[in-house]
C-alpha positions in Angstrom: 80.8 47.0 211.6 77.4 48.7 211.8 75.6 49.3 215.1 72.3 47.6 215.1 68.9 48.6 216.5 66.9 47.0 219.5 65.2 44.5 216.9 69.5 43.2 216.3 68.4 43.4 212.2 68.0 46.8 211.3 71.3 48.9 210.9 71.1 51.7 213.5 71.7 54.2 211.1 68.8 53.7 209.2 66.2 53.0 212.0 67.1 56.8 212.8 66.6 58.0 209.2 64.7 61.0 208.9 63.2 59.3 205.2 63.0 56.1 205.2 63.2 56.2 201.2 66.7 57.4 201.8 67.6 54.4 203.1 67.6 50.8 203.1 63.8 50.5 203.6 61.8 47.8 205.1 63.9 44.7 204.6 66.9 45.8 203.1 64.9 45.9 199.3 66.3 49.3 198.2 69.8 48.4 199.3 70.4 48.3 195.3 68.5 50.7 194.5 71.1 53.7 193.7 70.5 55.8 191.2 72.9 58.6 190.1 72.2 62.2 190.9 72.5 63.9 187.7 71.4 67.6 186.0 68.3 67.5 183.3 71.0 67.7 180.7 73.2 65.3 181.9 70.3 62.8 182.1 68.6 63.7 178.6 71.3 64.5 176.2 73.6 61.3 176.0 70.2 59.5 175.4 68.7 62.0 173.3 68.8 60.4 169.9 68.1 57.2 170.9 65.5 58.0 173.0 63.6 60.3 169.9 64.0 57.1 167.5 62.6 54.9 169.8 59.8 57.3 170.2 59.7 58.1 166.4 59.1 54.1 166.1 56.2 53.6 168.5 54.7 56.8 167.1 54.8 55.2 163.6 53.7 51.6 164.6 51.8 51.4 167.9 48.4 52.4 167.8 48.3 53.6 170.9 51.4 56.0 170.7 49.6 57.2 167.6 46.6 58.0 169.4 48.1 59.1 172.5 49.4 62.1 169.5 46.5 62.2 168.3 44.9 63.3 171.6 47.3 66.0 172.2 46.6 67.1 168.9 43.3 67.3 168.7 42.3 68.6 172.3 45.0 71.1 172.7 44.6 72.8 169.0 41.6 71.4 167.3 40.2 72.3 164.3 40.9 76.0 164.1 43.6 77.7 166.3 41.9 81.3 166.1 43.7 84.4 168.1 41.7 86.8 170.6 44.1 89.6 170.1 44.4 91.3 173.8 46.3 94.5 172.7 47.6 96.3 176.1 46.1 99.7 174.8 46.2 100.8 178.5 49.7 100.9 178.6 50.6 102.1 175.2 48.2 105.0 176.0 45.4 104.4 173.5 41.9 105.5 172.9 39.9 102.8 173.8 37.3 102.8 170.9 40.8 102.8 168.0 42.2 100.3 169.7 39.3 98.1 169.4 39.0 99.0 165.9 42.4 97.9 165.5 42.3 94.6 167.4 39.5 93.2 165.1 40.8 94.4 162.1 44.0 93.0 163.3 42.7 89.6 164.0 41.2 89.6 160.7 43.5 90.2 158.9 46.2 87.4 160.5 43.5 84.7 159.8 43.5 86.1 156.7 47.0 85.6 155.4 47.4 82.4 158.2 44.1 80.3 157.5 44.5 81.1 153.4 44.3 77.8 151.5 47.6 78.7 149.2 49.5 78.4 153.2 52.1 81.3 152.4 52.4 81.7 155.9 54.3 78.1 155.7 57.8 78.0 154.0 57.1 74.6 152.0 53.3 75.4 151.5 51.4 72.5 153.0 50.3 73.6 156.3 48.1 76.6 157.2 48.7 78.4 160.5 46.1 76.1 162.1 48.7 73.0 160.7 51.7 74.4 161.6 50.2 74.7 165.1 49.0 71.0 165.2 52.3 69.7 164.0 54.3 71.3 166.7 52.1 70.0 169.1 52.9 66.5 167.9 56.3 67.0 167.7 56.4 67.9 171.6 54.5 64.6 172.3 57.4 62.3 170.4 60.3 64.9 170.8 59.8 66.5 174.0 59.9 70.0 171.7 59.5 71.9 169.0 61.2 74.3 166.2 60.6 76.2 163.3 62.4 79.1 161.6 61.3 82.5 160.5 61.9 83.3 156.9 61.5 85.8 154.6 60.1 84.8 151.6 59.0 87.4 148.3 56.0 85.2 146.6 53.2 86.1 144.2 50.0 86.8 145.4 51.1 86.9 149.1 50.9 90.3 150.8 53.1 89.3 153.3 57.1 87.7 153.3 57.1 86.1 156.7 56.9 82.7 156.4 57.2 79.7 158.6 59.6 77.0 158.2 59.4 74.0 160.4 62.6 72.2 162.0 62.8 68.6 162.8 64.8 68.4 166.8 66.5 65.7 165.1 68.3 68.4 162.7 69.5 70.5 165.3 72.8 68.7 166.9 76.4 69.8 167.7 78.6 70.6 164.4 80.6 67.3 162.8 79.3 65.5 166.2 81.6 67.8 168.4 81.2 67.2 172.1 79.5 69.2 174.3 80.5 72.2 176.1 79.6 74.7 178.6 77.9 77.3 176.0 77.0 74.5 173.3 74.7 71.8 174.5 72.9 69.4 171.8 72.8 72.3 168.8 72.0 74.9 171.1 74.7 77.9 171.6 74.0 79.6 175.3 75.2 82.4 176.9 76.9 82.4 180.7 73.4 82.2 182.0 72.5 79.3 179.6 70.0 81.3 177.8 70.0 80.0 174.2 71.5 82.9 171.6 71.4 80.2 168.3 71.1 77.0 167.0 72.9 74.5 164.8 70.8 73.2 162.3 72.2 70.4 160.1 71.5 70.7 156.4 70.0 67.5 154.0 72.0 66.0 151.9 72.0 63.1 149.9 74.1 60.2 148.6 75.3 58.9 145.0 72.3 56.9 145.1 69.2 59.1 145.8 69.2 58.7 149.5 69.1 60.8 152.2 72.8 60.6 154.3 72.9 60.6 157.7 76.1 61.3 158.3 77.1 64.0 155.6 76.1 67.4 155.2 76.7 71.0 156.7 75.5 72.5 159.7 74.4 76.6 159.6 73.9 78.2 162.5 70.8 80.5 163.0 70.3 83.3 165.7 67.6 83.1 168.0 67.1 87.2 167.3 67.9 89.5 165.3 70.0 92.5 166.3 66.5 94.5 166.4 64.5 91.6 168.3 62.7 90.1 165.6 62.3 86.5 166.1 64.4 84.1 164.3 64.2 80.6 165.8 61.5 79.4 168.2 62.0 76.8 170.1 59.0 75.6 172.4 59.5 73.3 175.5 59.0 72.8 179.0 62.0 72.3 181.1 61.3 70.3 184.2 64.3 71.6 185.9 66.8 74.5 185.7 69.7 74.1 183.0 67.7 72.0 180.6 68.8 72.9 177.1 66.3 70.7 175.2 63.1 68.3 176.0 62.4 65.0 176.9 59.4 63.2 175.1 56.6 62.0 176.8 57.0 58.5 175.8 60.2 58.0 178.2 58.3 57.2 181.3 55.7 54.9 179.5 58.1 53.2 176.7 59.0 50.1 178.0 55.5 49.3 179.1 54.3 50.1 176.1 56.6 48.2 173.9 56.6 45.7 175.9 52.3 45.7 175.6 52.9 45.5 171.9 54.9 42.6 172.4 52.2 40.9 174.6 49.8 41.8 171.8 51.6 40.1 169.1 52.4 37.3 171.0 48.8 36.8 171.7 47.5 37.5 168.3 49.6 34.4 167.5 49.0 32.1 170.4 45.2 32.5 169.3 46.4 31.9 165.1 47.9 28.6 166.2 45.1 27.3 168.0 42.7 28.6 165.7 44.6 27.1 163.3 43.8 23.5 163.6 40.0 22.3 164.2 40.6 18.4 164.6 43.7 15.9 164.0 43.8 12.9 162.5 45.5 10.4 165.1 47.3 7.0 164.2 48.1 4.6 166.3 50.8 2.1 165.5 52.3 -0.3 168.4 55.8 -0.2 169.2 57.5 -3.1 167.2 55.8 -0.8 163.6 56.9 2.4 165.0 60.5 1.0 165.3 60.2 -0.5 162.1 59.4 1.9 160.5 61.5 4.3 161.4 64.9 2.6 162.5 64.3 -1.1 161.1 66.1 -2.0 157.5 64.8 0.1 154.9 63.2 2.4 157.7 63.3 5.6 155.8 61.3 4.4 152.7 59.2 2.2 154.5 57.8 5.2 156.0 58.4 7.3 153.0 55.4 4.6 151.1 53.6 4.5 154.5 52.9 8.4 154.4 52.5 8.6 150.7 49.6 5.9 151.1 48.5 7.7 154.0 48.1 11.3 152.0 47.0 9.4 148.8 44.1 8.0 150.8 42.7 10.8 152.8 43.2 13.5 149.8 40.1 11.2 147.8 38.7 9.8 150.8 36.7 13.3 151.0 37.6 13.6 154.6 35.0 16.7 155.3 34.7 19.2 158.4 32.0 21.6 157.6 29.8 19.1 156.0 27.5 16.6 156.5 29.7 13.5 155.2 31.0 11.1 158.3 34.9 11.0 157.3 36.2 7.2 156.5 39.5 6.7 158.1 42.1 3.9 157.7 41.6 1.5 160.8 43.1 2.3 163.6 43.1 6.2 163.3 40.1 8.3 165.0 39.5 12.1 164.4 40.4 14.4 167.4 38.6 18.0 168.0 40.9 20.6 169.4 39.8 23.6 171.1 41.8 26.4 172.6 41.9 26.6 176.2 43.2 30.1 178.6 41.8 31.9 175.4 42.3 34.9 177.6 44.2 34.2 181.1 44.5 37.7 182.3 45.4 39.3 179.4 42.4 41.7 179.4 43.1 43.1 182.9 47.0 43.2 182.8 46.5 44.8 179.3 43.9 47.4 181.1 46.6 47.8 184.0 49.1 48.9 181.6 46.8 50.8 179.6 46.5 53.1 182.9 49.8 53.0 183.4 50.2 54.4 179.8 47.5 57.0 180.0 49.3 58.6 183.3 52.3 59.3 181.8 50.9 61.0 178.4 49.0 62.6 180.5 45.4 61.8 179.4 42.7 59.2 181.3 42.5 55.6 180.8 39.0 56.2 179.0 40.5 58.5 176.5 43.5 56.4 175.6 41.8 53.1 175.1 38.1 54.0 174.0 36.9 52.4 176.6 34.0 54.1 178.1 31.8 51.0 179.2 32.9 50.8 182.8 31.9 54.9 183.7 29.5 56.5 185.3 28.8 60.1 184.4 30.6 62.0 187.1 33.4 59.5 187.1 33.8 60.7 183.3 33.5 64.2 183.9 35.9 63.7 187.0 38.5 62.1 184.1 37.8 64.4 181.7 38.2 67.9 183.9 41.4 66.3 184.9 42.7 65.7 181.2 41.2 69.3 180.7 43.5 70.9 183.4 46.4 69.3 181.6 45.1 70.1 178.2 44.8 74.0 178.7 48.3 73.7 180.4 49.7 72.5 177.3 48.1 74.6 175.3 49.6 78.1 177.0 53.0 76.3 177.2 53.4 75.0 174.0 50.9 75.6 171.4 50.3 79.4 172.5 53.6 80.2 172.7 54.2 78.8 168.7 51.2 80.7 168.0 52.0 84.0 170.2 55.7 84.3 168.9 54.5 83.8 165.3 51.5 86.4 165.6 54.4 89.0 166.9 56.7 87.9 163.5 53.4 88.6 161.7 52.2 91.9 163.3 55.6 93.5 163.2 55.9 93.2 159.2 51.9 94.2 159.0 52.8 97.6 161.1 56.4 98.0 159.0 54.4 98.2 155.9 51.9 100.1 156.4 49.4 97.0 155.9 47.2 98.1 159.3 47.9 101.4 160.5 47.4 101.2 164.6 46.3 104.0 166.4 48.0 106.7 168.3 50.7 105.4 170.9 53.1 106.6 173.0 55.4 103.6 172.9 56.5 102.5 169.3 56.6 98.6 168.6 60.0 97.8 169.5 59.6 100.1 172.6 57.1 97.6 174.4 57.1 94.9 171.9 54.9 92.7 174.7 52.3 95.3 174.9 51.3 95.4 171.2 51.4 91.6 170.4 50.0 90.2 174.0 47.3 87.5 172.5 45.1 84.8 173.8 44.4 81.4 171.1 41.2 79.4 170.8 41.8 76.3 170.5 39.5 72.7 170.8 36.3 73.5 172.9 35.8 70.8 176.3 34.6 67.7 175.8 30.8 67.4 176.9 29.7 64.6 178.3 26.1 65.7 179.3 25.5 69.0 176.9 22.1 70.1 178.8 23.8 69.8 182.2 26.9 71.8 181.2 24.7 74.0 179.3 22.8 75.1 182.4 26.6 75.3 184.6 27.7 77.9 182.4 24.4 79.8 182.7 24.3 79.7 186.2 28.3 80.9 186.3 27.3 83.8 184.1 24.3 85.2 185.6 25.6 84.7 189.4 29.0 86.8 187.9 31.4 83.9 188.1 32.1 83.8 184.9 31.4 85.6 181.2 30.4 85.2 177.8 34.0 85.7 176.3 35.4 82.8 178.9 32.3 80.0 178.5 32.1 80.6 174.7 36.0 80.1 174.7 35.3 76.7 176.3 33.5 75.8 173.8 36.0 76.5 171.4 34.2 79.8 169.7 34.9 83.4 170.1 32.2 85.5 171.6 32.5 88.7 169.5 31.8 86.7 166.0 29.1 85.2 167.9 27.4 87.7 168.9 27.7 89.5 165.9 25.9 86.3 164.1 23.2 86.0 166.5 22.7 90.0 165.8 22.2 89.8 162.2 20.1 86.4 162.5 17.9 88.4 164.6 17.6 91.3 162.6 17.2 88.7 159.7 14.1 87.3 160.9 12.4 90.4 161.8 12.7 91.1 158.1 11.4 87.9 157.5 8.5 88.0 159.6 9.8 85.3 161.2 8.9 85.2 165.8 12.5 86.1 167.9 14.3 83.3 168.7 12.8 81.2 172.2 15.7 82.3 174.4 14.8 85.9 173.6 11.4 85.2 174.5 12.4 83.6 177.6 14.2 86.6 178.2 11.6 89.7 177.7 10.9 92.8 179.4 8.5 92.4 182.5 4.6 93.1 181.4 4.4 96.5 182.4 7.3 97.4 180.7 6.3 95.7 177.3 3.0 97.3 177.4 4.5 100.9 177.5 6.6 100.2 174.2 3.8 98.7 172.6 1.5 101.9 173.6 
């Protein structure tokens, strides 16, 4: 028997709660509410296939998981996924001037081989490096993660061997379905402290009849290093929690709204079919005594077998007309009906926006983004959204997308030095001595959306010339390295000079005081 509190309802116990979520709450209405307490891996990996498919499904035929992708895609890669090679020449005890040599020849030469149109830096030769990028980005949206292999690969015409090969999650499982273990969790073989050392990838196979088997095939296992360091498998995620082995797709915390919004849609769509459907009726009236007749008298069934036959007969050459001008002639006693739909929309446009925000929050984007919607914002309630979707963006982008790119660079760079293809400056340290220090590198990815250019413009301006900010970082927002521009703006200015063409107006803007423009001209 529990001890109550002075208000004889509430269970003493929980009136003195420290956290009133801990308990029963306000009126007993988390009494059932008792979830389990389980690890990241205990939650995730039962539910790990199914929870991929279902994700794999919206992805492929909801518009709004498809553009919820899209999104990631295109704001946290963009266009053109460009490195800004930030060589640690400090520490590896460089000349400063060689090792700036080295960085943009370096950087040259990776988009190079990466960006090249025959994409020998992908295994099956259909993405660039920019692609390859892009497609692991989607695959962490719907898979919670993503994989690829390093191979090495002799083909015409390609200076370099290293080559990409991407891994679908879904590939990567236990051998023959073998249960879970301490040190093999979902594909992935750890060590005591649960850092991965390899990973079981399951090879295609098909059946008799052409078709890709499910349930067949091998499984070869493939280190995450080599016995020098090199990089072998990369395998990108966030874990949300210590022990987490693989990653949960961002779909898991929206997915039952959002098939569930589908649903609403279609069933909509079809409410508003039906009643479009049907313009007028054509209403009959017969008393009682025919009805019965007719349908349960002697000879019922023909009876009204002729009746309708004359009916149809009768109104298919009576020229019965809607769009036109000619007054229908009906048989006596029927009169023409109009129908019109009624609740066309009932609440559907505000509980569809309601779970549209719901949606947004948990891929991580704003309402505005998500459903195109831009109608009901002010301007600094748009910037407010967009510097929020930015923060997550460039979070994203160091987690997942740089990493990819980072741990691919470092592939690249190590076979570039092995063969003599760049030849780096003097160092104390070799590569494999402080690996980190020779492949450290910032990406450029998709520049910030502007909402007001001129305003923004002028921000970054003001940053620079108060000193909080630089040329390198503000270009970077914009999506553009600062070193090729300036080197364009250098030889468009010298170009016009030849040309006879004026400077440019913001170098005008920008000239020497009077009395110093006076003494060069004297």
């Amino acid at each position: 028997m529990d001890l109550l509190a002075s208000d004889g309802v509430t269970p003493l116990r929980q009136h003195l709660a420290a956290y009133t979520g801990a308990s029963h709450g306000f009126g007993g209405q988390l009494s059932n509410w008792n979830p389990s307490s389980k690890s990241a891996d205990a939650a995730l990996l039962p539910q790990l296939k199914q929870a991929n498919a279902r994700a794999d499904d919206l992805v492929r035929n909801h518009a709004l998981a498809t553009g919820g992708v899209q999104l990631h895609v295109d704001n946290i890669v963009g266009s053109l996924f460009r490195p800004s090679y930030k060589l640690n020449y400090k520490v590896l005890g460089m000349n400063e001037q060689d090792a700036r040599t080295f960085i943009k020849e370096a950087e040259q030469a990776f988009i190079e081989f990466a960006e090249s149109p025959q994409c020998y830096i992908d295994a099956e030769r259909k993405r660039t490096f920019t692609m390859l990028v892009r497609a692991i980005t989607a695959g962490h949206c719907h898979h919670g993660e993503g994989m690829a292999v390093a191979e090495w690969i002799n083909r015409p015409g390609s200076m370099f061997r290293t080559a990409i090969k991407l891994v679908s999650p879904k590939r990567v499982s236990n051998p023959r379905g073998s249960s879970n273990t301490n040190r093999l969790r979902a594909g992935v073989n750890t060590d005591r402290h649960g850092a991965a050392l390899g990973y079981w990838v399951k090879e295609d196979t098909y059946s008799d009849y052409g078709d890709l088997d499910s349930y067949g095939g091998n499984w070869k296992y493939v280190k995450r290093e080599t016995n020098w360091g090199r990089t072998q498998f990369i395998h990108v995620f966030e874990p949300l929690e210590a022990g987490q082995t693989r990653g949960a797709n961002l779909f898991l915390s929206s997915m039952e709204q959002m098939k569930s919004l589908s649903t609403l849609q279609d069933t909509k769509l079809q409410n508003a079919i039906i009643n479009a459907m049907y313009a007028a009726v054509i209403e009959s009236e017969l008393d009682s005594e025919q009805a019965f007749q007719l349908i349960s008298g002697e000879g019922g069934a023909e009876q009204m077998q002729k009746w309708m036959s004359y009916m149809g007969d009768y109104h298919a050459t009576a020229g019965i007309k809607l769009g036109g001008a000619k007054v229908p002639h009906l048989v006596p006693g029927e009169h023409l009906k109009f129908t019109q739909s009624n609740n066309a929309d009932n609440g559907f446009t505000d509980l569809e926006a309601s779970m549209l925000r719901y949606m947004a929050a948990g891929l991580g984007v704003s309402y505005e983004q998500l459903s195109r919607d831009y109608s009901k914002v002010s301007y600094s309630s748009a910037r407010a959204s967009i510097n929020e979707a930015w923060r997550y963006t460039m979070g994203k982008r160091k987690v997942i997308a740089a990493k990819f790119a980072s741990l691919v660079f470092g592939i690249w760079l190590e076979e570039a030095l092995h063969k003599g293809i760049l030849t780096a400056p003097k160092s104390r340290f070799s590569f494999y001595e402080r690996r980190d220090a020779w492949t450290k590198c910032d990406w450029i990815g998709a520049g910030k959306l502007s909402i007001d250019g001129l305003k923004e413009v002028k921000e970054s301006i003001l940053r620079i010339e108060g000193g909080l900010s630089t040329y390198e970082k503000e270009l970077a927002l914009m999506g553009e390295d600062y070193q090729e521009t300036f080197e364009q703006q250098a030889r468009e200015i010298a170009e016009r000079k030849a040309q006879g063409l004026p400077p440019p107006s913001w170098i005008t803007s920008l000239q020497l005081s009077p009395e110093q423009t006076e003494m060069e001209q004297a």
